[in-house]
Structure formats: C-alpha cells, structure tokens
Residue, then its C-alpha position, 0 to 999 in steps of 0.5 A: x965870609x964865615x958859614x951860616x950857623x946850621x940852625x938858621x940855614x935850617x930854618x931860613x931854608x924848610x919851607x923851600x925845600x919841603x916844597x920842593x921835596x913834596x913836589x918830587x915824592x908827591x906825598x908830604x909825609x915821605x917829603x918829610x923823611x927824605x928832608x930829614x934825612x938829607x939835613x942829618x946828613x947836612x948837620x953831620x957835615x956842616x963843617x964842609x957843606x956850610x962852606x958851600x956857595x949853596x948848601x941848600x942846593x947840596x941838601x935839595x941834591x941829597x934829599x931828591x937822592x934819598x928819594x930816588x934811592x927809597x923809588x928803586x928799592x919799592x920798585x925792586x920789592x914790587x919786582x921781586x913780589x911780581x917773580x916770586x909770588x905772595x909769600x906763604x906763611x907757614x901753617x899754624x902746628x896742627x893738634x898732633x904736633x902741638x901734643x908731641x911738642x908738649x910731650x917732648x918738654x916733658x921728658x929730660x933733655x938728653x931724651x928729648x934731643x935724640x929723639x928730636x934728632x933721630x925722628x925729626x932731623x932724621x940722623x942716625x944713632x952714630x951722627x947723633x953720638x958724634x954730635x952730643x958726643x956721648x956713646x952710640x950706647x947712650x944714644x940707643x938708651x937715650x932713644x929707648x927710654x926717650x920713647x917710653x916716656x912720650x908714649x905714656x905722656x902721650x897716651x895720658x893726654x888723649x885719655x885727658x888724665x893729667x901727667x904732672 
C-alpha cells in the first residue's frame, strides 16, 4: 500500500485534528498555530511520516507537544516576570543630555570621541590614546579644543542664537 498523497491526508484529517487540538489549547486561534505547526513538520517529513499506520495520530502527538512546549515557556516568563519585577523602562533623556548630545554632533569626531570617552566612559588620557591609537598629546589637544567648542555651542543654544 503506497502513503496517502499529503494534500489529501491534510484535507481528509483538519477538521479532526483542529478539534482536538482546540480541545487541548482551549483557544482556536492557538489551535491553529500548533496545527500548523505540527503539519510543517508532517510536510517536511512526509516521506517517513506518510508511511505510518497513523500519521494523523503522529501529527495530533507533534501538534499537542508544540502546545506543551508554547505552556512552559508562558509559565517560565510568567515565573521570571513574578522574580524579577516589571521591567523598568529607561527614562527619556533629559533636556540637558538632549542639548550636550546635540552639542557634541557639532564638533568633529575625533573631539566628540574623547570627550565622550574621557567624560562619559570615564577613561584616562592614556587608555583614550591606546584605544584611538594616537599620542596622549593628541588626546590632551583633542580634549582642549573638544571642550571649547561645546562650551560655545553650548552657551549659543541657552542664549537661543543659532550655531550653524
């Protein structure tokens, strides 16, 4: 006897296993998923599962799995959710952050990445030249100027006067 050709095992079994599946999840649309899922699977291996006594009892078995698998992995975020507390989201920037940002694009990018990485990284002259690769000279020039300029656009943007 030759394996039922997949598009009629699909469609002489849907009904059948949607109930069942639906039955299981109690919600049909997560009924649906699972069922997709589970004939994928059957498709991409129709070759051996076609040649079963049952397939349909191998796609209600993957398809009740598929469920299980999505329950644990709810229950585990629930779990982790219930240890861990909400998430916080972070804070959007505050208006002095937002100005020393827009500051900082207005100085070339040499300036703007020692000052980021003296100021905000909080690396000393030295790691700052070891990991630009320029001279701790360059970094201190870099630094120097990199500060004057912000100061200016700085100053500018609280007095309201443009910088461009």
């Amino acid at each position: 006897m030759s394996p039922p050709v997949f598009d009629d095992f699909y469609l002489g079994s849907r009904q059948r296993l949607l109930r069942c599946a639906y039955a299981v999840t109690g919600d049909l649309q997560d009924a649906q998923d699972v069922l997709q899922e589970a004939y994928a699977r059957a498709w991409q291996n129709w070759g051996r599962v076609g040649s079963y006594d049952d397939p349909e009892a191998w796609v209600r078995t993957v398809a009740f799995r598929i469920a299980v698998s999505r329950w644990r992995r709810a229950r585990n975020r629930f779990t982790a959710h219930r240890r861990h507390g909400v998430e916080t989201s972070a804070q959007p920037p505050d208006e002095n952050t937002v100005a020393l940002v827009t500051a900082l694009r207005g100085i070339p990018e040499a300036q703007r990445t020692a000052i980021v990485l003296h100021h905000i990284a909080g690396r000393s002259v030295a790691e700052i030249a070891a990991e630009t690769g320029v001279a701790e000279g360059t970094v201190k020039a870099r630094l120097a100027r990199g500060r004057q300029a912000l100061a200016l656009l700085l100053r500018t943007e609280t007095t309201g006067n443009s910088y461009a």
